[in-house]
C-alpha positions in Angstrom: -0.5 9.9 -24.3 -2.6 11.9 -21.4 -3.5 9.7 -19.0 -7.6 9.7 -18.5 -8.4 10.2 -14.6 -10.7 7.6 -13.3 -13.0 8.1 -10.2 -14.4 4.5 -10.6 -17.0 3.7 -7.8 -17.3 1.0 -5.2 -16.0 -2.4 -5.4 -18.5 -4.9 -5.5 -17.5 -7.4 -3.6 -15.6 -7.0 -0.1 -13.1 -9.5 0.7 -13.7 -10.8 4.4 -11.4 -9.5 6.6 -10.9 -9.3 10.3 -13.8 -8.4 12.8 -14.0 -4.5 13.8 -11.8 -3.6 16.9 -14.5 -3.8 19.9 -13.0 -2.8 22.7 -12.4 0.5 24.3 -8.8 1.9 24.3 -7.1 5.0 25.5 -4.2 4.3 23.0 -7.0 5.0 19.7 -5.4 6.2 17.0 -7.2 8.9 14.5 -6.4 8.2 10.8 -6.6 11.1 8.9 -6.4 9.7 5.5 -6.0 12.0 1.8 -5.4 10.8 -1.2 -6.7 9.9 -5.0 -8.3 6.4 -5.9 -5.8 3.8 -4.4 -7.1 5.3 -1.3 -10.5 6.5 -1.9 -13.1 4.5 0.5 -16.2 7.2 -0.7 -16.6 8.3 3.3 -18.7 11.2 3.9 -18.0 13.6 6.7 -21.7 13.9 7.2 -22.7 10.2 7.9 -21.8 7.9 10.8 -18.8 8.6 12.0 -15.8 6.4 13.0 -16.2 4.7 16.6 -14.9 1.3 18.2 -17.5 -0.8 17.1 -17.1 0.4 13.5 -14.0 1.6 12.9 -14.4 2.9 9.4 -17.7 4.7 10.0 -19.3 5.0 6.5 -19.5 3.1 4.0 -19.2 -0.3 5.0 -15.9 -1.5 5.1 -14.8 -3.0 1.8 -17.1 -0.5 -0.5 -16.1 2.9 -2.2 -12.9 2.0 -3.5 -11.3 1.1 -6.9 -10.0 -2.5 -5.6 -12.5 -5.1 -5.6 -13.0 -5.5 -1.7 -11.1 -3.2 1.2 -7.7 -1.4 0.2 -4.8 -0.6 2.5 -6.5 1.8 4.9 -9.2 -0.8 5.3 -6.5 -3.6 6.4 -4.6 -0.9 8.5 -7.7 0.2 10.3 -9.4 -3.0 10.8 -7.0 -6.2 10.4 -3.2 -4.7 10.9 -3.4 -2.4 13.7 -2.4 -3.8 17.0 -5.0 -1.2 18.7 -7.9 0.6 18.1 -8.1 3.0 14.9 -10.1 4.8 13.5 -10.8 5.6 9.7 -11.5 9.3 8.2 -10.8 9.0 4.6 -11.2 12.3 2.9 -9.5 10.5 -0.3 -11.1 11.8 -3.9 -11.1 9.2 -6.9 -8.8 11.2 -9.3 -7.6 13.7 -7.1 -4.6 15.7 -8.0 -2.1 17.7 -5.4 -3.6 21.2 -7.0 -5.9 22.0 -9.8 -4.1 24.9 -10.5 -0.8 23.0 -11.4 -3.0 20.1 -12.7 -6.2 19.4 -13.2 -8.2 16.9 -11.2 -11.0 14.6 -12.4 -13.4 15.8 -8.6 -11.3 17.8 -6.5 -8.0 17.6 -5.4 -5.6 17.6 -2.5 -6.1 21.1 -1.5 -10.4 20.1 -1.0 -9.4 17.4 0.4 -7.0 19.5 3.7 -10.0 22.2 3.4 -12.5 19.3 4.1 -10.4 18.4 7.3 -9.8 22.4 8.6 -13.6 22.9 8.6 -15.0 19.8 10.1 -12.2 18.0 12.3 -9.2 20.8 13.1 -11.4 21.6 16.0 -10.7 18.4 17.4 -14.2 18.0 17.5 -16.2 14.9 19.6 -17.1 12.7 16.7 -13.0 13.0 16.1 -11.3 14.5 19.6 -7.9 14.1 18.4 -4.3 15.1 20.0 -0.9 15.9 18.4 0.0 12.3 19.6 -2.7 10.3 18.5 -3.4 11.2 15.1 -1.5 10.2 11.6 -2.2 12.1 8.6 -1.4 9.4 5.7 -0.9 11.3 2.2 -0.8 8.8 -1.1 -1.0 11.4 -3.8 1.1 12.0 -6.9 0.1 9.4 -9.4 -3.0 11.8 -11.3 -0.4 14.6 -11.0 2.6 12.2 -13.2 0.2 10.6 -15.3 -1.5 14.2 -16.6 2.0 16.1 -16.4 4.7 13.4 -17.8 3.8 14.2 -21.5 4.2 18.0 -21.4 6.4 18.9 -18.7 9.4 18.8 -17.3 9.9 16.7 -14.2 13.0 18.2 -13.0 11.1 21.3 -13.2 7.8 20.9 -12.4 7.8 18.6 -9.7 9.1 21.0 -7.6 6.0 22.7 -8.0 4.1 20.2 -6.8 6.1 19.3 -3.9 5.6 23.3 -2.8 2.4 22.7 -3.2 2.3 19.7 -1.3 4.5 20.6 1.8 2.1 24.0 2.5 -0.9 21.9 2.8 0.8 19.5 5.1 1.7 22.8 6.6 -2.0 23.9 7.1 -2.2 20.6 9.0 0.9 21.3 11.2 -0.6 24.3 12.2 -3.8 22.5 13.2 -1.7 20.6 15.6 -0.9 17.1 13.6 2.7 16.0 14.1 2.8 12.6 12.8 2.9 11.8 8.7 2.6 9.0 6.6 3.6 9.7 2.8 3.4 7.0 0.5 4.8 7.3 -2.7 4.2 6.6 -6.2 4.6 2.9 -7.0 5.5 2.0 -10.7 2.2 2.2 -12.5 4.1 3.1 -16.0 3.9 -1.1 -15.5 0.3 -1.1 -15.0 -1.7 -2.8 -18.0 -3.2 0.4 -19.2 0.5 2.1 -19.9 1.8 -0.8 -21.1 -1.0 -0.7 -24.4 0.9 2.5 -25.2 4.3 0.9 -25.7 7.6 0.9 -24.3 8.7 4.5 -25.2 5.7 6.2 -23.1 6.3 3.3 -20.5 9.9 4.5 -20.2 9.2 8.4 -20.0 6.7 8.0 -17.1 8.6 5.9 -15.1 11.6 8.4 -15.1 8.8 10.9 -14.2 8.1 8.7 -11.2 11.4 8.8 -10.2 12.0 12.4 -10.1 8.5 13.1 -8.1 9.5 10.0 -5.3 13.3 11.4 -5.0 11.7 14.7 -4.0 9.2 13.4 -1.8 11.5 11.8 0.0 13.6 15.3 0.2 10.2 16.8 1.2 9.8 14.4 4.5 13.5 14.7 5.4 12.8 18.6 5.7 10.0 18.0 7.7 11.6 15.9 10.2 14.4 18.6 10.3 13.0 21.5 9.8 9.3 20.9 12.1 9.5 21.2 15.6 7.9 17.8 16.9 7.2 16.6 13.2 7.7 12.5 12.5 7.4 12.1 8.9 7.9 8.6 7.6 7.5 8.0 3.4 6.7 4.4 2.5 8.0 2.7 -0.4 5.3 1.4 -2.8 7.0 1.6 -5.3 9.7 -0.9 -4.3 6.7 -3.2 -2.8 4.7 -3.3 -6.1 8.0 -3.7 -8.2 8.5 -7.0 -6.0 4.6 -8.2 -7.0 5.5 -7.4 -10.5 8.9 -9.0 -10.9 7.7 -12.8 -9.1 3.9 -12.6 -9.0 3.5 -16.5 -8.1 5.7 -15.7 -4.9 3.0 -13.5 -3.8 -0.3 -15.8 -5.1 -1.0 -13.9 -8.8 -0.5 -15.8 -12.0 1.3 -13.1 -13.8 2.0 -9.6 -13.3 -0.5 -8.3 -15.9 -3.7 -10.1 -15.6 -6.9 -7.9 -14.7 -9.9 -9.3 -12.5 -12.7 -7.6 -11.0 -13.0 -9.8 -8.1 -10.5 -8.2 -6.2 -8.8 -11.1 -5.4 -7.1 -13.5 -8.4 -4.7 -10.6 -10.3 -2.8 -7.8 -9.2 -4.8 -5.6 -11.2 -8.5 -5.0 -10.8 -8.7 -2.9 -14.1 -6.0 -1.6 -16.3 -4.9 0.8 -13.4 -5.9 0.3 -9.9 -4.6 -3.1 -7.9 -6.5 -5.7 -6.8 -7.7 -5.9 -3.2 -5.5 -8.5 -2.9 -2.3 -6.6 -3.8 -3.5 -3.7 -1.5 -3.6 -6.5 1.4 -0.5 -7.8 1.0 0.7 -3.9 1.2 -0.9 -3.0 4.0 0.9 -6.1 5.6 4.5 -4.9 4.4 3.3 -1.2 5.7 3.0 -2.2 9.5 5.9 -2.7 10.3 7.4 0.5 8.7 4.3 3.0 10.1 4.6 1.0 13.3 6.3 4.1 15.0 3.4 6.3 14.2 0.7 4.7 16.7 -1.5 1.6 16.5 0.8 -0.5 14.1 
């Protein structure tokens, strides 16, 4: 069954978190963020930009995203970094890697490294970044499995995609960035809304899943091999959100399958998109693996 794309607005209600980073610092990180709807925050490149006293810039922190409250590069900007960061979240609800290969539900991946060449590759003062001081965090993949799982082959097409996928990081190489976060696909064939289509579909996208993480994985062991300078690091969502699933009480959820729209009692927020909650409790298993990439 094709997967419908969703590019669901704002949560409605933020979860309180930790108060911005205030103080100056020469070790500021810029977080270059891309990405579909887990990571979507709805910040424009045209409003207030990102600065110490608020380190997300625009929206307020906790709003534009498909969680409830904040999602994980809220908490990494403003609760889990151990020094100043700041937020530039080009994420797209429903974004794919490339409409070409598959369709998107408002732009995809390739908009999305566009957006950044034209308004920060300059290194411009609303973002005067360095090769050591910026991260580029990608978590992308899960609009491309759910729309391509059906009617392709993994073993053939997600090769595609990772082309795809390792020229636009390669746009950003040449723009100077050296440092890469890659998060992969957690298991969302256990999400409520795949498991209403039955066990059969739930068992074809979840080895469509594995295919596309193996490979991204290959894709970041190139780049650390094959980049002069590069540090590409994947983390493993998947493995965290298959530890919430299997023993929910051990991590504050009733079950692994109940939905609630206040971002904070379920793992689930709707049928698709984790709670703000789950993407807190992320972000806190994150640090210590992105550590080596700056403010962490």
């Amino acid at each position: 069954m094709k997967l419908l794309l969703s590019c669901l607005v704002a949560g409605a209600i933020p979860m309180a978190l930790a108060h911005p980073w205030r103080r100056q610092a020469s070790n500021t990180t810029y977080f270059f963020t891309l990405g579909n709807s887990y990571t979507q925050t709805g910040f424009s490149t045209t409003g207030e930009q990102p600065s110490p006293s608020n380190p997300m810039g625009n929206p307020p922190l906790g709003t534009g995203t498909t969680t409830g409250g904040a999602n994980w590069v809220g908490y990494l900007t403003t609760e889990q970094n151990a020094s100043l960061v700041l937020s530039y979240n080009l994420a797209i609800g429903g974004a794919t890697i490339d409409d070409a290969l598959v369709a998107s539900y408002a732009g995809d991946l390739v908009q999305q490294v566009d957006t950044f060449e034209q308004t920060y590759s300059s290194k411009p003062e609303s973002a005067p970044w360095t090769s050591g001081n910026a991260v580029f965090g990608f978590w992308i993949g899960i609009n491309d499995i759910g729309n391509a799982y059906y009617n392709t082959d993994a073993n053939t097409f997600v090769p595609q995609l990772m082309d795809r996928l390792g020229s636009l990081v390669q746009q950003i190489i040449d723009a100077g960035g050296r440092k890469f976060l890659f998060l992969n696909v957690p298991p969302t064939s256990r999400s409520p809304m795949f498991i209403a289509q039955g066990e059969a579909v739930m068992e074809q996208h979840a080895a469509y899943v594995e295919v596309y993480n193996q490979q991204l994985e290959s894709l970041a062991t190139s780049l650390n091999s094959n980049a002069t300078g590069v540090t590409a690091i994947v983390y493993d969502s998947w493995t965290f959100m298959t530890a919430v699933l299997d023993d929910p009480t051990e991590y504050g959820f009733p079950d692994a399958t109940c939905i609630n729209p206040d971002g904070i009692s379920c793992v689930w927020w709707n049928d698709y998109h984790p709670s703000a909650k789950y993407q807190q409790l992320q972000a806190e298993d994150m640090k210590a693996v992105v550590a080596p990439l700056g403010a962490w």
